[in-house]
N, C-alpha and C positions, 0 to 999 in steps of 0.2 A: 824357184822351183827346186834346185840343187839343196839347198836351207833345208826346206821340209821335208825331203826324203832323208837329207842326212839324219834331222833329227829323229825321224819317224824310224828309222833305221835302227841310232841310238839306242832307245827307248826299247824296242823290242827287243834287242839285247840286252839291255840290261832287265826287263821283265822276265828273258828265258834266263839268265843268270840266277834270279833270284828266286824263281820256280823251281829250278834244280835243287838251289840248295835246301829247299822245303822239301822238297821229293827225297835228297839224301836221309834227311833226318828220319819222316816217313818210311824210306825203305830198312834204315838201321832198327827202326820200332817194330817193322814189321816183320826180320828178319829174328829177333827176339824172342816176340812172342809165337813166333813159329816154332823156334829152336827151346823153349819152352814147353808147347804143346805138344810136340813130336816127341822128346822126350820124354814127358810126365807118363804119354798116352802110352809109349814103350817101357813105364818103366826103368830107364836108365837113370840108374842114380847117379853114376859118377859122372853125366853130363848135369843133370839137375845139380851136384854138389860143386861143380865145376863155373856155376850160374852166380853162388856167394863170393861176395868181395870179405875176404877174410884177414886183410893187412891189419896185425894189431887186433885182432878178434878179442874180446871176454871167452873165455873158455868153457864157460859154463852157458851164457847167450851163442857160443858156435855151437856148441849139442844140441842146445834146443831147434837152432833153426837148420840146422841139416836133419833131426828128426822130423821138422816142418815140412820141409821144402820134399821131402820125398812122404811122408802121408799119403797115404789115396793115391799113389803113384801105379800105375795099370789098370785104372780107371781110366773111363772116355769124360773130355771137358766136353760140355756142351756150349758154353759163353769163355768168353776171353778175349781183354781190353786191357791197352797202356792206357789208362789216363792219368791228366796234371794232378798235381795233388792242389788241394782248395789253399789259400791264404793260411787258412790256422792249420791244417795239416802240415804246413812247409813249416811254420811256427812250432808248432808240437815235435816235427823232424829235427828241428834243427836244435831242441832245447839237450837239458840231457833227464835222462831217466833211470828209476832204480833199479840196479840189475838183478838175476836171478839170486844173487848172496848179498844183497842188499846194500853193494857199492854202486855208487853212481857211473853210467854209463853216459857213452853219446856217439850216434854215426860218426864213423871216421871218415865218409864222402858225402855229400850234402844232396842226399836225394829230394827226387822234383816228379818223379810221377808214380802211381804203385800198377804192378798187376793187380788187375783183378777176375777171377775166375772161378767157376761155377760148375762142379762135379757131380754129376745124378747118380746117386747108386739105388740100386734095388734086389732085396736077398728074400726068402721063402717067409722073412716075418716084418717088410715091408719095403718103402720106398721114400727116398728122401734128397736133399740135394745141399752139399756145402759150400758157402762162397767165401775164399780167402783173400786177401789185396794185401799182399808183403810188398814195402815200399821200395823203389826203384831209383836208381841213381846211374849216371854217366860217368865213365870213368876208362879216358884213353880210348874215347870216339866208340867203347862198349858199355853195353847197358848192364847192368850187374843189380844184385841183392843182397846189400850191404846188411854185416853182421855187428851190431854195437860193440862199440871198442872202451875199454876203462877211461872215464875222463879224466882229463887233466891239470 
């Protein structure tokens, strides 16, 4: 009898262990794309600019993606999602690619999920809605939006 409680014991310890740490990971994603969306919705660039992983940046790839990353910024999101990125997305992330002056670039952190997010505007000569997915990477247990660095 002592046996089966211990074990039974065991086990739900270690099930609430290993919950948590899902749920960590979960509330860091969710904590993101909060501090994402709060931002965008306010406007704040220098939190939005503050969201690029810029170690080693291309200087012509960090222009374009700080003019990216604040676009349509005072705009309301109406969708917005961390997800994994697919098998060849991870493969396409990881390769390297030509930069804005035509030297070859490649993430300098090895992102694994993108935002993606869904902005409805509407002005006196219509309505319409843009959806961006700028890729995501973890980097010192925070989530960031890595800016392609000159390869090497």
């Amino acid at each position: 009898m002592i046996n089966i409680k211990t074990t039974l014991l065991t086990f739900c310890l270690m099930a609430a262990t290993a919950l948590s740490v899902f749920a960590g990971d979960s509330a860091a994603e969710k904590a993101f794309v909060e501090k994402f969306k709060k931002a965008y919705e306010a406007n704040d660039t220098a939190t939005l600019k503050s969201i690029l992983y810029t170690k080693d940046a291309h200087p012509m790839a960090l222009e374009f993606y700080e003019m990216m990353i604040v676009e349509g910024a005072g705009s309301k999101i109406s969708k917005i999602e961390l997800v994994d990125l697919t098998p060849e997305e991870l493969k396409n992330a990881q390769g390297t690619q030509e930069g804005p002056d035509g030297k070859k670039t490649t993430m300098p952190i090895k992102p694994t999920k993108k935002l993606v997010f869904t902005v409805d505007q509407s002005s006196a000569s219509g309505s319409g809605s843009s959806t961006s997915s700028p890729l995501v990477a973890e980097k010192d247990g925070k989530f960031v939006i890595p800016v392609p660095a000159p390869a090497k």
